[in-house]
PyMOL Python script that loads the backbone (N, CA, C, O; Angstrom):
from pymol import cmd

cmd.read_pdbstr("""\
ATOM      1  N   UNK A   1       0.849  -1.172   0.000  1.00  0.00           N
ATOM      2  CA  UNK A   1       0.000   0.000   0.000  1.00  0.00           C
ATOM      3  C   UNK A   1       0.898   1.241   0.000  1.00  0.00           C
ATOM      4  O   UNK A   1       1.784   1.434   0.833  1.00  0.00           O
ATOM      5  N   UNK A   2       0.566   2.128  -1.087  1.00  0.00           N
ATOM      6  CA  UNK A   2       1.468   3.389  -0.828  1.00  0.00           C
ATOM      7  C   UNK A   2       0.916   4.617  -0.162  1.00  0.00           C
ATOM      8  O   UNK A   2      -0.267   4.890   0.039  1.00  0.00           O
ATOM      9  N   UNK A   3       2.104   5.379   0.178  1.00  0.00           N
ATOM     10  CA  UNK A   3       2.180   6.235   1.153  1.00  0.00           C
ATOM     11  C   UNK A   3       0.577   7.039   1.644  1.00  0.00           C
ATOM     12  O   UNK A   3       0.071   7.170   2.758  1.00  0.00           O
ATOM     13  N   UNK A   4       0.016   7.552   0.012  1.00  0.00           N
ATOM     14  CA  UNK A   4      -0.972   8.484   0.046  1.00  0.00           C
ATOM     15  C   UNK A   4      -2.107   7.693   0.203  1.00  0.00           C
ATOM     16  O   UNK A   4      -3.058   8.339   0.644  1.00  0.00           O
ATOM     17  N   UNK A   5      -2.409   6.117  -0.077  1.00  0.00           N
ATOM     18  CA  UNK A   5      -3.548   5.409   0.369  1.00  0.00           C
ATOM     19  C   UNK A   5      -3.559   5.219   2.188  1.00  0.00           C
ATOM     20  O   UNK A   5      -4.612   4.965   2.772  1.00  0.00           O
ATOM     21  N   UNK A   6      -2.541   5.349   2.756  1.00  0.00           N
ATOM     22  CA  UNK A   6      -2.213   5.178   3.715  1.00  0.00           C
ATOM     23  C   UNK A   6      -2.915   6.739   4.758  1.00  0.00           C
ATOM     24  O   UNK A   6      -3.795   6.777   5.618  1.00  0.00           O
ATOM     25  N   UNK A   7      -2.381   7.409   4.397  1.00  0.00           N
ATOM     26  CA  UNK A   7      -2.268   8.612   4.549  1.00  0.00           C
ATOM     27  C   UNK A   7      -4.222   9.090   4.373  1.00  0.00           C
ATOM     28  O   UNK A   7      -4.849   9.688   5.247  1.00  0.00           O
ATOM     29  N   UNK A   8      -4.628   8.758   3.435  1.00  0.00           N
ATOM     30  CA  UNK A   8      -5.897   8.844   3.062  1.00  0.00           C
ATOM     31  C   UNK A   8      -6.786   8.201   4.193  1.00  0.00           C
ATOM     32  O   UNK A   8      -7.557   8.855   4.896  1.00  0.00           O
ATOM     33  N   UNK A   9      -6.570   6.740   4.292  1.00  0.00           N
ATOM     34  CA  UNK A   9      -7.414   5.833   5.047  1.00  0.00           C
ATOM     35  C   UNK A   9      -7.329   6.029   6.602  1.00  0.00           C
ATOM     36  O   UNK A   9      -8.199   5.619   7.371  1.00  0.00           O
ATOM     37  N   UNK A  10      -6.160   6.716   6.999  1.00  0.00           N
ATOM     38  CA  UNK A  10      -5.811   7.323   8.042  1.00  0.00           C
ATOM     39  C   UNK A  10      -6.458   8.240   8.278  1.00  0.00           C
ATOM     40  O   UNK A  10      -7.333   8.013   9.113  1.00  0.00           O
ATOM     41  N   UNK A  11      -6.414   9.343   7.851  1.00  0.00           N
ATOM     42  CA  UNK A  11      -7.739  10.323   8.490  1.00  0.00           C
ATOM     43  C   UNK A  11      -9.158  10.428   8.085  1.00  0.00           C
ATOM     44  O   UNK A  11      -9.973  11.276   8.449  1.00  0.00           O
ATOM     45  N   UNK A  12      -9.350   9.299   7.163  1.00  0.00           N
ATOM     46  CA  UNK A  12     -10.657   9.187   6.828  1.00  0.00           C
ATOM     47  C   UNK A  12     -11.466   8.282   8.076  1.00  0.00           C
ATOM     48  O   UNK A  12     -12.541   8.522   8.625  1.00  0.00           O
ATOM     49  N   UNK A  13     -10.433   7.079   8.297  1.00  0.00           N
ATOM     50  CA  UNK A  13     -10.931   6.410   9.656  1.00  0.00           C
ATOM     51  C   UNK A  13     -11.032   7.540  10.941  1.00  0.00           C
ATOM     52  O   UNK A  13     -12.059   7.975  11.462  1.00  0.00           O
ATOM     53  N   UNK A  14      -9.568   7.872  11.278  1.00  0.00           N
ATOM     54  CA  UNK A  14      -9.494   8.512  12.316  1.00  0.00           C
ATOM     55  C   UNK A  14     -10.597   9.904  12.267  1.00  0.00           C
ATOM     56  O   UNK A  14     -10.726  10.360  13.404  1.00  0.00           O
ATOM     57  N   UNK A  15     -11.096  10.374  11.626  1.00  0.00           N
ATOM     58  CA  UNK A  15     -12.116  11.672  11.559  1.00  0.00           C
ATOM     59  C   UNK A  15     -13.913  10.979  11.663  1.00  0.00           C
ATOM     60  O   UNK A  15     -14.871  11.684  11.980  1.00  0.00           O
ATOM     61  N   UNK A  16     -14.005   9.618  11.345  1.00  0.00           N
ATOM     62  CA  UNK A  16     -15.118   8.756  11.812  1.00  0.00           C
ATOM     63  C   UNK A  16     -14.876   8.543  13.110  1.00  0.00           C
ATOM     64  O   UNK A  16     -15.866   8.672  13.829  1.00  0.00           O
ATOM     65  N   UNK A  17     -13.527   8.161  13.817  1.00  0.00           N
ATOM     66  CA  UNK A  17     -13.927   7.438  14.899  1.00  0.00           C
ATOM     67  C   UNK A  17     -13.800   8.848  15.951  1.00  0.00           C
ATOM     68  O   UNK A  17     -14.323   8.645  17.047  1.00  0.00           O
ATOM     69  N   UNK A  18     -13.330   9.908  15.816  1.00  0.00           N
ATOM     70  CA  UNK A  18     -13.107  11.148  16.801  1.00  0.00           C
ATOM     71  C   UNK A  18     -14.619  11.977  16.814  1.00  0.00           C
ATOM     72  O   UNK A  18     -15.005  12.787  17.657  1.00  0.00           O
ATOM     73  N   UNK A  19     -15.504  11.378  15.301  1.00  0.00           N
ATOM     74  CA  UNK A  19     -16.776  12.086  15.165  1.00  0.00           C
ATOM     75  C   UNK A  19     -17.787  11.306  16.151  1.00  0.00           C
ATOM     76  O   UNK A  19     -18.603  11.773  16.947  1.00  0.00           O
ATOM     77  N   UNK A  20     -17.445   9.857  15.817  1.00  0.00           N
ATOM     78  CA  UNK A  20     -18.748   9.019  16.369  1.00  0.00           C
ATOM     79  C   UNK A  20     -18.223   9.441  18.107  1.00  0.00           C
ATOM     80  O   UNK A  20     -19.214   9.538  18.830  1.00  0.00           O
ATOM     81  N   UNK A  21     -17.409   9.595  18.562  1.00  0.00           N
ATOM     82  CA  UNK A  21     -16.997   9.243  20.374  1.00  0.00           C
ATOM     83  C   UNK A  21     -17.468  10.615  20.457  1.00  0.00           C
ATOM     84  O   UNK A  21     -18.565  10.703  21.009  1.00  0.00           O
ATOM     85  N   UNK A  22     -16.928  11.771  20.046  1.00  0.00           N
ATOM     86  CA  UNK A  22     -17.641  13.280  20.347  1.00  0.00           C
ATOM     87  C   UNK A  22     -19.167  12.961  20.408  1.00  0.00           C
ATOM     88  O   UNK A  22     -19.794  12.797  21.454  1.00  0.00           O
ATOM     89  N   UNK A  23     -19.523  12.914  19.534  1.00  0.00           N
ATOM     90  CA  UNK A  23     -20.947  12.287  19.757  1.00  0.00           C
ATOM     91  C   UNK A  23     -21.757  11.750  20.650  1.00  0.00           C
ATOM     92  O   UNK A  23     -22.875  12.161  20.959  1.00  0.00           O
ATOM     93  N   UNK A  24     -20.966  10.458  21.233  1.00  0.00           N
ATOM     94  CA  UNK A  24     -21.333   9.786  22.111  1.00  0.00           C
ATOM     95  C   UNK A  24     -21.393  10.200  23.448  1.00  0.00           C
ATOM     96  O   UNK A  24     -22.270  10.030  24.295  1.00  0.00           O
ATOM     97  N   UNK A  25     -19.961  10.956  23.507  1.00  0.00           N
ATOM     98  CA  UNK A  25     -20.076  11.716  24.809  1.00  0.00           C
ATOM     99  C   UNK A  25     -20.007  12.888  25.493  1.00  0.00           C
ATOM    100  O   UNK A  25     -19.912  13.138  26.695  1.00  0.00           O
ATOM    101  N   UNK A  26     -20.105  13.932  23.978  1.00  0.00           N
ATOM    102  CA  UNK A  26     -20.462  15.599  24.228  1.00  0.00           C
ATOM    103  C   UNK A  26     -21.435  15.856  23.693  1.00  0.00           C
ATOM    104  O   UNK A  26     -22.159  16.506  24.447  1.00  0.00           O
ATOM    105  N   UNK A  27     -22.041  15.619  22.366  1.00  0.00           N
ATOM    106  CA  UNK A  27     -23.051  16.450  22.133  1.00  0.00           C
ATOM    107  C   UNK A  27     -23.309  15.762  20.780  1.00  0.00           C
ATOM    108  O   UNK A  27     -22.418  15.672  19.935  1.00  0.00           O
ATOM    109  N   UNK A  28     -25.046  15.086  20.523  1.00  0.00           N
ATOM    110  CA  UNK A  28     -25.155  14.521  19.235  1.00  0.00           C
ATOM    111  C   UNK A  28     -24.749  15.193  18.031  1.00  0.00           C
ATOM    112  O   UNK A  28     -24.411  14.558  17.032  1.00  0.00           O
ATOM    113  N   UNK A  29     -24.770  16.755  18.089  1.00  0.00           N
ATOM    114  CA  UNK A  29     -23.882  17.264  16.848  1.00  0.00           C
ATOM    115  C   UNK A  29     -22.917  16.887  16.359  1.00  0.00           C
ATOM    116  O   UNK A  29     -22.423  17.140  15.261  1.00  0.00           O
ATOM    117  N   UNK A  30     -22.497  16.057  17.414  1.00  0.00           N
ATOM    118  CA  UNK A  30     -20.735  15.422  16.592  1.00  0.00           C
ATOM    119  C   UNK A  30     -21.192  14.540  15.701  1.00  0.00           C
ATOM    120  O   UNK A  30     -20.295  14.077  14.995  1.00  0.00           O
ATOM    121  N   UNK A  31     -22.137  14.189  15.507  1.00  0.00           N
ATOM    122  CA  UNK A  31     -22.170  12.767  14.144  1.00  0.00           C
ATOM    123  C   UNK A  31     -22.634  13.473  13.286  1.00  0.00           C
ATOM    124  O   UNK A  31     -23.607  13.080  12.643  1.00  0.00           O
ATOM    125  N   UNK A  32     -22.032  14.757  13.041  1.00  0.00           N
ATOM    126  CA  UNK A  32     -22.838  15.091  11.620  1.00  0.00           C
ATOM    127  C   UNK A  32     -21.216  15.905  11.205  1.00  0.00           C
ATOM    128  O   UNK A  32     -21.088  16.756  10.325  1.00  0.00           O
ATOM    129  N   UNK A  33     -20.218  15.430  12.001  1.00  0.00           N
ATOM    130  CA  UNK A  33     -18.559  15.085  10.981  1.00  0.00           C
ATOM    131  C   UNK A  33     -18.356  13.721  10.410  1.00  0.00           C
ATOM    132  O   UNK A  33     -17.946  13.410   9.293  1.00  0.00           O
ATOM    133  N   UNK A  34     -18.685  13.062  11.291  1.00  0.00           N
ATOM    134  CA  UNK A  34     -18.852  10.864  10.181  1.00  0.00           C
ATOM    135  C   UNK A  34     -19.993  11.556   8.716  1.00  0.00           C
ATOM    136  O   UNK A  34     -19.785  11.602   7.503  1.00  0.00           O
ATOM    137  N   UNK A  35     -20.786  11.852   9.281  1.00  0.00           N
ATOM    138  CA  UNK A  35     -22.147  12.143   8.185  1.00  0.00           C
ATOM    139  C   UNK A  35     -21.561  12.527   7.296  1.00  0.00           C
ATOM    140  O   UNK A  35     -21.330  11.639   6.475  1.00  0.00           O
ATOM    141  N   UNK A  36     -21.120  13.647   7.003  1.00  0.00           N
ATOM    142  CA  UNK A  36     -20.245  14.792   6.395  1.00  0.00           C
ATOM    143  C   UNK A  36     -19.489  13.659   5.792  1.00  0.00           C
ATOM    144  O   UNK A  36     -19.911  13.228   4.719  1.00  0.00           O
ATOM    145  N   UNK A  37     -18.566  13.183   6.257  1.00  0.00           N
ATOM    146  CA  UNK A  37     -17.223  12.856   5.637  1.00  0.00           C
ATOM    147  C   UNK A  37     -18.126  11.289   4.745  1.00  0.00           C
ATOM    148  O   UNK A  37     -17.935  11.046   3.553  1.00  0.00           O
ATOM    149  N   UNK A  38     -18.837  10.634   5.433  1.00  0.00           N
ATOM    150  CA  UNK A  38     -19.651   9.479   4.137  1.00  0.00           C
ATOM    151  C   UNK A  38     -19.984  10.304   2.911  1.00  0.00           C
ATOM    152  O   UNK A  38     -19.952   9.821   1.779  1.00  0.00           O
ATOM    153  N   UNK A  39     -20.333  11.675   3.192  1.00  0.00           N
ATOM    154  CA  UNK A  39     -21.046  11.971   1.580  1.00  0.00           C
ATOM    155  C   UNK A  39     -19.935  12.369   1.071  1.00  0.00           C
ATOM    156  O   UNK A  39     -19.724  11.734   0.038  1.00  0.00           O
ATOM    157  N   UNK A  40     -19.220  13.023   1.268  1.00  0.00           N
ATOM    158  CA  UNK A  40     -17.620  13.586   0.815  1.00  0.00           C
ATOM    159  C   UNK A  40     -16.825  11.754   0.129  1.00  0.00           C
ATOM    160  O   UNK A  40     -16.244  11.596  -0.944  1.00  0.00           O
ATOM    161  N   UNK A  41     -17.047  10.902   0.977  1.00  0.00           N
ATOM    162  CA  UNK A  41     -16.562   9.895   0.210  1.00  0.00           C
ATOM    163  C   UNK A  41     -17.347   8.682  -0.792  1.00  0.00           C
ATOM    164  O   UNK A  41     -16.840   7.754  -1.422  1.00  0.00           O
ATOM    165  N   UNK A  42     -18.884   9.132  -0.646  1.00  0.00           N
ATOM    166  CA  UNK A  42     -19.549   8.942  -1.793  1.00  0.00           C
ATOM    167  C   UNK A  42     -19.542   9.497  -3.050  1.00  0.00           C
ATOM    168  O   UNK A  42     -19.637   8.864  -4.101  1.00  0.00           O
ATOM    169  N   UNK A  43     -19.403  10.949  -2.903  1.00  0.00           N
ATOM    170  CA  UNK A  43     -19.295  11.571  -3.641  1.00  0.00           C
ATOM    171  C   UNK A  43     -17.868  11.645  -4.298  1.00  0.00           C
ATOM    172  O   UNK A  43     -17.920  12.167  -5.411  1.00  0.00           O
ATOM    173  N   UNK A  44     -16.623  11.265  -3.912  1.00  0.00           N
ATOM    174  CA  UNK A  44     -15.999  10.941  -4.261  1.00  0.00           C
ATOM    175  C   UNK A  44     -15.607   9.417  -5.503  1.00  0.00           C
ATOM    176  O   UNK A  44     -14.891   9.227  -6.486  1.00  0.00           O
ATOM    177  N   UNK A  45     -16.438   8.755  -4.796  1.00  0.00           N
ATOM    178  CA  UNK A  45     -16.845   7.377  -5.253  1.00  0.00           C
ATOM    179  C   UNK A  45     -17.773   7.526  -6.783  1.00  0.00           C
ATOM    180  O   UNK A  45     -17.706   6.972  -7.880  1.00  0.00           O
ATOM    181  N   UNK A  46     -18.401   8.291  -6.342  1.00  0.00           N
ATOM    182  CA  UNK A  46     -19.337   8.566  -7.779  1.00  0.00           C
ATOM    183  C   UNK A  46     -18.547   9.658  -8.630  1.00  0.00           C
ATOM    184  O   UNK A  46     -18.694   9.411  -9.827  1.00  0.00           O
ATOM    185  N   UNK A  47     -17.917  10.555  -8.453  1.00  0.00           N
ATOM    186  CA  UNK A  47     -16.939  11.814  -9.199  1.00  0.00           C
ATOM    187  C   UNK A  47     -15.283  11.580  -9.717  1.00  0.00           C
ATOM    188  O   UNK A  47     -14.542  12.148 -10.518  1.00  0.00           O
ATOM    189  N   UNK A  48     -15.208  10.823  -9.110  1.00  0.00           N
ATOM    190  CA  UNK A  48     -13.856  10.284  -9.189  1.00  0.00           C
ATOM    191  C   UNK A  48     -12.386  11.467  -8.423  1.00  0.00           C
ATOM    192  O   UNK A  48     -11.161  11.354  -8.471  1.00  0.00           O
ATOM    193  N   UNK A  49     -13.178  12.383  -7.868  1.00  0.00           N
ATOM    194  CA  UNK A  49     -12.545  13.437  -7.198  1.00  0.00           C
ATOM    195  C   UNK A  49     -12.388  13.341  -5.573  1.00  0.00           C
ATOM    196  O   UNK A  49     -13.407  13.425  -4.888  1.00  0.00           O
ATOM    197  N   UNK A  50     -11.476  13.216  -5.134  1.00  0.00           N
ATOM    198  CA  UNK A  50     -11.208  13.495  -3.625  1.00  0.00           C
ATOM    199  C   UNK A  50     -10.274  14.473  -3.018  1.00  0.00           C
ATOM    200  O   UNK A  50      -9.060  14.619  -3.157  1.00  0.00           O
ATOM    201  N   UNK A  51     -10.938  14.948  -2.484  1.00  0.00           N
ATOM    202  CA  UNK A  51     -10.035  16.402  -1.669  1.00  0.00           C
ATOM    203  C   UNK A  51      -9.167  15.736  -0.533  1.00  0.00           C
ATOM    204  O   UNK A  51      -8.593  16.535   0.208  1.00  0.00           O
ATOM    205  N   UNK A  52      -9.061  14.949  -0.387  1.00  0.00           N
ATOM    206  CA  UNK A  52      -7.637  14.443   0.274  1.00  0.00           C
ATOM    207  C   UNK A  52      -6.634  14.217  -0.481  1.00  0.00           C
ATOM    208  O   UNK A  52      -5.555  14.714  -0.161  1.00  0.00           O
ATOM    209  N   UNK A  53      -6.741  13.374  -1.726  1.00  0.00           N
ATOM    210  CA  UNK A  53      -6.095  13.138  -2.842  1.00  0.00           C
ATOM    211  C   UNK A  53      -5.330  14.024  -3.553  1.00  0.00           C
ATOM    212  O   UNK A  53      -4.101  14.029  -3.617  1.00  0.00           O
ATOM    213  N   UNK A  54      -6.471  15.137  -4.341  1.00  0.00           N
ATOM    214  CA  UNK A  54      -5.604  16.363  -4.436  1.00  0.00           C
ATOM    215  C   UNK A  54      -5.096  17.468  -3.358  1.00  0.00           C
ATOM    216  O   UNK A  54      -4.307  18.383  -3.596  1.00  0.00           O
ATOM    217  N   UNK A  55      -5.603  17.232  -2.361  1.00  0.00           N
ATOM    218  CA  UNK A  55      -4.214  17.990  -1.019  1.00  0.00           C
ATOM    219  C   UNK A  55      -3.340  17.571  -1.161  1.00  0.00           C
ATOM    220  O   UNK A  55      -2.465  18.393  -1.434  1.00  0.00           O
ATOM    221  N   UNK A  56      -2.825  15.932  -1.099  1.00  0.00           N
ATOM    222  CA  UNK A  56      -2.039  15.491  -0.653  1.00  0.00           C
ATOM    223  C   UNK A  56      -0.903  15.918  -2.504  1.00  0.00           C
ATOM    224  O   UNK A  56       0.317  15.953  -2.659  1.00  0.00           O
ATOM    225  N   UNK A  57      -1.590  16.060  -3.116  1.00  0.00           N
ATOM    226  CA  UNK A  57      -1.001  16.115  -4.448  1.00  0.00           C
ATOM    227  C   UNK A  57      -0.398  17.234  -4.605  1.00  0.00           C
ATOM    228  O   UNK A  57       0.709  17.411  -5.115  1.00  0.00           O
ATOM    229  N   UNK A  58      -1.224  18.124  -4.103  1.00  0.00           N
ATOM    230  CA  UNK A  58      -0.371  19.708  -3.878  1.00  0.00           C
ATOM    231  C   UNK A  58       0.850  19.644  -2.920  1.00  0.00           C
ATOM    232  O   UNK A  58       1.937  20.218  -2.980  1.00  0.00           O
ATOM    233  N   UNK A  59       0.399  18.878  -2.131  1.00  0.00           N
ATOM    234  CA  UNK A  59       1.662  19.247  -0.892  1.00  0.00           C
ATOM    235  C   UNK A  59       2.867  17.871  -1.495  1.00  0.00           C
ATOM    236  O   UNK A  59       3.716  17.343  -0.777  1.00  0.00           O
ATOM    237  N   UNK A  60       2.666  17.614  -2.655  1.00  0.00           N
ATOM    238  CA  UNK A  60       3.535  16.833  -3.829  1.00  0.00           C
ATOM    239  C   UNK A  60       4.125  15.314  -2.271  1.00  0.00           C
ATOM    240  O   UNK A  60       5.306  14.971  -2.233  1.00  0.00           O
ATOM    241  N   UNK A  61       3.266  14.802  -1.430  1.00  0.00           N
ATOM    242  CA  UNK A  61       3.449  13.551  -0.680  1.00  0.00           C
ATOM    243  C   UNK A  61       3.065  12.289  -1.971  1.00  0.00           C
ATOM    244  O   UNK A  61       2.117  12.126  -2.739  1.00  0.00           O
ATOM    245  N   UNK A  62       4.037  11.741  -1.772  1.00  0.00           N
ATOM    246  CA  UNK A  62       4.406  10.578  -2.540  1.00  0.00           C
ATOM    247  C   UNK A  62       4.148   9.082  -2.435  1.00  0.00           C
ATOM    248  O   UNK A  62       4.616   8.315  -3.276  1.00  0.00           O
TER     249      UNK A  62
END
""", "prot")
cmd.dss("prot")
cmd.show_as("cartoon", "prot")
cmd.util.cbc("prot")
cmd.orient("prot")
């Protein structure tokens, strides 16, 4: 697996699991960053565009 799939799956997990626990134990508003980030990666899925992808492309990570 290279660097930027890595890098990708990393804060895509880690920004689900910091959304769902905020959630759980400050305030139900926090599940609407997991929410957020499913349509961002549906929409990715269907566009073929991801804004992690091209960040990581700008900041030229390999």
């Amino acid at each position: 697996m290279d660097r930027k799939t890595r890098i990708h799956d990393g804060l895509a997990g880690g920004l689900v699991a910091v959304g769902a626990l905020l959630g759980y134990f400050v305030h139900p508003a926090w599940l609407l960053l997991p929410g957020l980030l499913g349509a961002v990666m549906l929409q990715s899925a269907l566009t073929g565009f991801c804004p992690v992808y091209f960040t990581l492309k700008k900041l030229r990570v390999e």
